[in-house]
Each structure stands twice: as C-alpha cells, then as structure tokens.
C-alpha positions in Angstrom: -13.4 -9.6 -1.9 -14.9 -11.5 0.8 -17.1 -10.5 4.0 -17.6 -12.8 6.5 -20.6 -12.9 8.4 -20.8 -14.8 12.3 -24.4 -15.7 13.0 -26.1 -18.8 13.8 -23.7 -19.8 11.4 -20.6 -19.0 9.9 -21.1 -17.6 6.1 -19.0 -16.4 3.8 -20.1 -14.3 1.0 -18.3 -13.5 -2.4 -20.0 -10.2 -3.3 -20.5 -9.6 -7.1 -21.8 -6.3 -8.8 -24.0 -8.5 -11.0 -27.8 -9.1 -10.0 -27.4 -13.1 -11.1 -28.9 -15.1 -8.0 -25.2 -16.0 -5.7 -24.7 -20.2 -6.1 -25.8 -21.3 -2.8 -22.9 -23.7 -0.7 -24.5 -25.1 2.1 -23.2 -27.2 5.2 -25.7 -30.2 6.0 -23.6 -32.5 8.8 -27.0 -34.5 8.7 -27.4 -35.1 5.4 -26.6 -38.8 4.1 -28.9 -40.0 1.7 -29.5 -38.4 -1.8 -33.3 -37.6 0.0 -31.7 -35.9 2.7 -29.6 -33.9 0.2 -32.4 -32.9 -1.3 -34.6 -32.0 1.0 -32.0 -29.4 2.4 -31.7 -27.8 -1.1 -34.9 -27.6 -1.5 -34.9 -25.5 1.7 -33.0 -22.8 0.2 -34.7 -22.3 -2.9 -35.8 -18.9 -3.8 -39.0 -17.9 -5.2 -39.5 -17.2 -8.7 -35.4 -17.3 -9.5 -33.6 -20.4 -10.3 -30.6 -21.1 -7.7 -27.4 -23.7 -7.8 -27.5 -24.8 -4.0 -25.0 -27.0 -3.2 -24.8 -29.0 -0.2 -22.4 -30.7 1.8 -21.3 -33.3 4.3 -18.3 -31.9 5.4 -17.9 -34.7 7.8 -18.2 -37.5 5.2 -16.6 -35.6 2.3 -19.8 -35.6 0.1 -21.2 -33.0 -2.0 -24.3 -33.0 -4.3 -25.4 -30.0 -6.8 -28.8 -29.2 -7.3 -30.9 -26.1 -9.3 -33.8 -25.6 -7.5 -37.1 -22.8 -8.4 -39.8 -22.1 -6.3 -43.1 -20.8 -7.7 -46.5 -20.3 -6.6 -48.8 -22.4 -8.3 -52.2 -21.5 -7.1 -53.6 -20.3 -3.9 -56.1 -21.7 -1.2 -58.8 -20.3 1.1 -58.8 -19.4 4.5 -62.0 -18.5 5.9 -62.6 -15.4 7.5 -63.3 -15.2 11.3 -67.6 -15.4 11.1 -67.8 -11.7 9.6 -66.4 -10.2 12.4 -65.2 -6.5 12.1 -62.5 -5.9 10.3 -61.3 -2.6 12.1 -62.0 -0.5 8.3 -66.1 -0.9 8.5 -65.9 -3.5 7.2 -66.0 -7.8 7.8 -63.0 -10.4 8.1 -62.4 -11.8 4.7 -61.5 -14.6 3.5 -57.4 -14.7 3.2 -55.6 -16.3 -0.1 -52.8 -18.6 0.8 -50.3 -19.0 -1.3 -49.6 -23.0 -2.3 -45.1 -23.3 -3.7 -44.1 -25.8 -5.9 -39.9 -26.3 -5.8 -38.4 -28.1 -8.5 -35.0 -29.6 -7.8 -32.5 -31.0 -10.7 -29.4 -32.9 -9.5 -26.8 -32.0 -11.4 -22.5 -33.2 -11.8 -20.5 -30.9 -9.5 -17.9 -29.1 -11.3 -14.0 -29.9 -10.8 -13.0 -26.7 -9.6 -15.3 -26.6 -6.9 -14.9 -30.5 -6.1 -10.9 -29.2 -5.4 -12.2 -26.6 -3.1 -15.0 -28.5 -1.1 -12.4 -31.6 -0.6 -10.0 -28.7 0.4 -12.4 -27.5 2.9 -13.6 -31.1 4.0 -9.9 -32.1 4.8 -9.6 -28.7 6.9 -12.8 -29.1 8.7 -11.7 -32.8 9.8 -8.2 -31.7 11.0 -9.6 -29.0 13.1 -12.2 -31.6 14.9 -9.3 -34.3 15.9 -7.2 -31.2 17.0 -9.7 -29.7 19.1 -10.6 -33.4 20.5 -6.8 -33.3 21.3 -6.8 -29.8 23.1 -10.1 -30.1 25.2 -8.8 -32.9 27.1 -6.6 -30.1 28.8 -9.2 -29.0 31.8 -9.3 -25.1 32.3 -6.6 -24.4 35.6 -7.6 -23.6 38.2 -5.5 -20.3 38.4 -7.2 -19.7 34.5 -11.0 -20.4 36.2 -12.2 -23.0 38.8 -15.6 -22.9 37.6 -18.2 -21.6 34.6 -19.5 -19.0 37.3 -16.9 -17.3 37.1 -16.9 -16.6 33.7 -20.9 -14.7 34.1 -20.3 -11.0 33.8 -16.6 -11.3 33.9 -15.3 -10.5 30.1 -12.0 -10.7 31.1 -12.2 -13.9 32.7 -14.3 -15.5 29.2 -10.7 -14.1 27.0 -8.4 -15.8 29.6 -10.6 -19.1 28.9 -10.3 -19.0 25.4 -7.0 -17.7 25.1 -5.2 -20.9 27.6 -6.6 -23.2 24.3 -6.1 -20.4 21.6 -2.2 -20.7 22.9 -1.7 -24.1 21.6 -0.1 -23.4 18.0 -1.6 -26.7 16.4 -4.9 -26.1 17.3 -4.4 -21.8 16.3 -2.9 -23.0 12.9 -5.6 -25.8 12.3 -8.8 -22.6 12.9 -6.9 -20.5 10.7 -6.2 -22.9 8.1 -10.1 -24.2 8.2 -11.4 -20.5 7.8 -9.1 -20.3 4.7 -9.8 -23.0 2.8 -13.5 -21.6 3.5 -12.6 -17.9 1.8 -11.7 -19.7 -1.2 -14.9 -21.2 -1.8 -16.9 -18.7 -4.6 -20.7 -18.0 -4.2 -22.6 -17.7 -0.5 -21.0 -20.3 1.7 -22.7 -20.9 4.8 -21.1 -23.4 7.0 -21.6 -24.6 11.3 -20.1 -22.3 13.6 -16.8 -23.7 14.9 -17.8 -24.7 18.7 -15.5 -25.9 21.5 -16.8 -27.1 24.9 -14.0 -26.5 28.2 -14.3 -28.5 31.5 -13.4 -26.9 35.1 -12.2 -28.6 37.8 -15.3 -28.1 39.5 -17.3 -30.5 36.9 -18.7 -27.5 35.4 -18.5 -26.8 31.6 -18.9 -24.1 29.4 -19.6 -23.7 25.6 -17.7 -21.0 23.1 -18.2 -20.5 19.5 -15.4 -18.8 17.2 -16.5 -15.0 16.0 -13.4 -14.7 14.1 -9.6 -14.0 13.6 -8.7 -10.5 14.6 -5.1 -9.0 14.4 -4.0 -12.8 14.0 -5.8 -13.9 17.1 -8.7 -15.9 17.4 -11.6 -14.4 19.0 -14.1 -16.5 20.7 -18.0 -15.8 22.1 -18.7 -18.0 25.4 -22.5 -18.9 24.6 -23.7 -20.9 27.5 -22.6 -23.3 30.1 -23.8 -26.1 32.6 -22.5 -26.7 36.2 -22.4 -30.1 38.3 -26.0 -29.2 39.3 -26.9 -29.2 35.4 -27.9 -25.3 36.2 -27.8 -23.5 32.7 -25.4 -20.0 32.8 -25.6 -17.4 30.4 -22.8 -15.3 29.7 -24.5 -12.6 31.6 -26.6 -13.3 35.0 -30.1 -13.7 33.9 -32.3 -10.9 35.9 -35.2 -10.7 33.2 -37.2 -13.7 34.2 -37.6 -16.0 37.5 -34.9 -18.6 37.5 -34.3 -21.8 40.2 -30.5 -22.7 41.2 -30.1 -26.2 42.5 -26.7 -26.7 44.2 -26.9 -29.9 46.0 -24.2 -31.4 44.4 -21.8 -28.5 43.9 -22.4 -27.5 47.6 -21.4 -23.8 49.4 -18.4 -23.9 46.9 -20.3 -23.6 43.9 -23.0 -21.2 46.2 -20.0 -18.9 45.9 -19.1 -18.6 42.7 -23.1 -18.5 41.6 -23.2 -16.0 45.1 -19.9 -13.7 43.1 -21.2 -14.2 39.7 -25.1 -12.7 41.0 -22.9 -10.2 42.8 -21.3 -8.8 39.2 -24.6 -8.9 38.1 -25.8 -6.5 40.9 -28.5 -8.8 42.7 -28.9 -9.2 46.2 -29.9 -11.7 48.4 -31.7 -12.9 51.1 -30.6 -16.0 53.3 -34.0 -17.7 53.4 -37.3 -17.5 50.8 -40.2 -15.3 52.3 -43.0 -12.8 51.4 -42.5 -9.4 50.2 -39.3 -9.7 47.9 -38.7 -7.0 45.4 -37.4 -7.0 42.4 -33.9 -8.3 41.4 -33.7 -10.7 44.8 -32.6 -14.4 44.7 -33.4 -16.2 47.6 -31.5 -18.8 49.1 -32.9 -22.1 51.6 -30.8 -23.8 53.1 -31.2 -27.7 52.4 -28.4 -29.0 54.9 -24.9 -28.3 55.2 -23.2 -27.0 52.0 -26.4 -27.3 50.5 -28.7 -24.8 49.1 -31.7 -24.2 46.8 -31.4 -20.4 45.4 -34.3 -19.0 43.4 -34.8 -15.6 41.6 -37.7 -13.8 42.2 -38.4 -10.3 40.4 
C-alpha cells in the first residue's frame, strides 16, 4: 500500500507494520560529486538509529547508497544570561548543548532498486522535454489574458491547468512519472512536478501538481509575476502593506490587478492621502495608462 503525501515535496511512502527505520530515497537535482552525495545523506540521518538513505540525481541518472547514524557525543556550555531570574526563584543556568557526530558508509546499490531508480530517472526526463514541448503554447486569451485573473478566481486557476492537462502526451507522461515513483519501496521523497504558463499579457504564473484524482491531474497555482515583475499570490494579499508598480503593464493590467482586488473585497481610492482605513489600496496616477497602486491597512 502506498500513501502519497504533496508538500514541499512530493513523497511517497511504503507503510510497513514493522518498527525497522523506512530506507530513506532522496531526490538531490544538485548533487554531482561523491561530497555532494554525501553531504545530502548525511542530512537525513536519524539520531541514535542507523538509516539506508539513498540519494539521487534524477537528472543525470545517478544514484549513491549510504548508512548513515547520528549520535551525540558530548555536550558543550552555554552560559547563562548574568544570573538573571529565571521566572521559578531562581537564576538563568547554564544550558547543555548537545555536540552530533554522523557517520556515513557508502555502500553498492542493490539491482532491484538500480531497475527502479533508472525506471524513475527515464520517466522524470520524458516528463521535462514534454512539458518544455507544451509550455511553449501561451495561455488564450479566451482561457486567461493575464495572471490577475487567476487571484481569487478558482475556476479560472482549473481552466489554466486543464488547456495543458488536455494534451494526452504530456497527461500520459505525469501519470507515467508518478508510477514509476509508486514502485519505488521505502520513503521516497522526490521535487514537486512544477510547470510555469505565459499570458499574452507578458505575465506568468507558476503551478505545482497535487496529484491525479478520478484520472485527472490536479494542479495548485503557487505564485506568479506580471510584466511589472509584481509578485501574485493565488489569493489577494490583504494581511500586510504591499506596492503595485504598473508602468509597463499600463491601465490594462490596472484592470485586471483593479478586478482581481475587487474578488478580494478591497476598495479603492483614486489618489494616496491621509486617513485610509483598513483594507484600502491607493492608486497615483503617474501619466497616462500609468499608475503606482499601494496597499495600506
């Protein structure tokens, strides 16, 4: 049985009644020298347990196995704060800090799991020239004209991600990548599979795959930038002060920022002044078709 878990990064783990530490197979794209190998196994080591991490360049078709153990070895001082109170009656003492040792072996990785990692290599590597293919396609117009219009607009974010999911290659290439994954054994924890869509605006936006649902991929939109290199959120930001520069995009862009604040609930005022309230952006004019917006709460 297998239970996939989307986070910062896709991982896939084989559960197991017994209480033997999981083998660890880790995704390191940066990883190119036996030191960076390493390093990254190192990383994962568990204290007081012995672990198999094995970690891989799915890029480059490489793959090194390590057992790694991490103990504590002795401790050192940290002073306490001049006898201050402690809060209990008492002074500040002096704090113990732990000081780990991790010893990594390099070890011969096993056929079976060679098979499976080349397996997995060869689908990761298909999937990136496909979607280099596919996201030369800009977004249509008709689908979205610009990143703005995907802020606060769900529906808008599926009809994004659905024009690319549509193309059978590229569908059959995510699927195939996300098996070969499930028949790794052990914890495997692997990139997120991103994609980045253009608009005809010069605006761009970033998604990230949360999984296959019903036979249909299902895909996040995490951020995007427009022609003004503003940075959009999936959801209008009305949390913290934010500036909006749209000198390049213009009162065409204004609007769909304008709509997208709109969704959001803001409102606005045409020009900056005293006495806004909270939730306001306010909007200078810097010429014709230009404007400076900025958020004030």
């Amino acid at each position: 049985m297998k239970k996939i878990i989307f986070s910062s990064f896709l991982i896939f783990i084989a559960l197991s009644s017994q209480a033997a530490v999981q083998p660890l197979k880790t995704e390191c794209s940066t990883c190119y020298s036996i030191e960076q190998f390493e390093s990254k196994a190192k990383s994962n080591a568990l204290l007081n347990k012995t672990r198999d991490v094995y970690v891989m360049n799915l890029e480059t078709a490489r793959i090194e196995k390590f057992k790694v153990t991490k103990s504590i070895t002795g401790y050192r001082s940290l002073p306490g704060t001049g006898g201050e109170p402690d809060g209990r009656g008492g002074k500040m003492q002096d704090r113990k800090i732990p000081i780990y040792s991790t010893q990594v072996i390099n070890y011969g990785v096993e056929q079976k799991v060679l098979n499976n990692f080349y397996s997995l290599s060869d689908a990761k590597n298909k999937l990136t020239e496909s979607k280099k293919k596919v996201l030369a396609e800009e977004v249509p117009p008709e689908v979205a004209g610009s990143v703005w219009d995907l802020v606060g607009s769900s529906s808008v974010q599926n009809k994004v991600a659905e024009h690319y999911s549509k193309h059978a290659d590229f569908k059959r290439d995510v699927a195939d990548y996300i098996t070969a994954a499930g028949k790794v054994s052990g914890i495997l924890n692997v990139d997120k599979v991103f994609m980045t869509v253009n608009f005809s605006d010069g605006s761009s936006a970033i998604f990230s795959l949360y999984g296959i649902v019903k036979d249909q991929l299902v895909w996040d939109f995490e951020r995007g930038l427009d022609v003004d290199l503003n940075k959009i959120e999936p959801h209008f930001e009305t949390s913290k002060s934010q500036s909006y520069d749209f000198e390049k995009g213009g009162a065409d862009v204004f609007l769909d920022f304008y709509n997208a604040a709109q969704r959001a609930g803001v409102s606005f005022y045409g020009s900056s002044g005293s006495g806004v309230s909270s939730g306001r952006v306010t909007c200078v004019s810097k010429g014709v078709g230009k404007y400076i917006c900025t958020y004030t709460f």
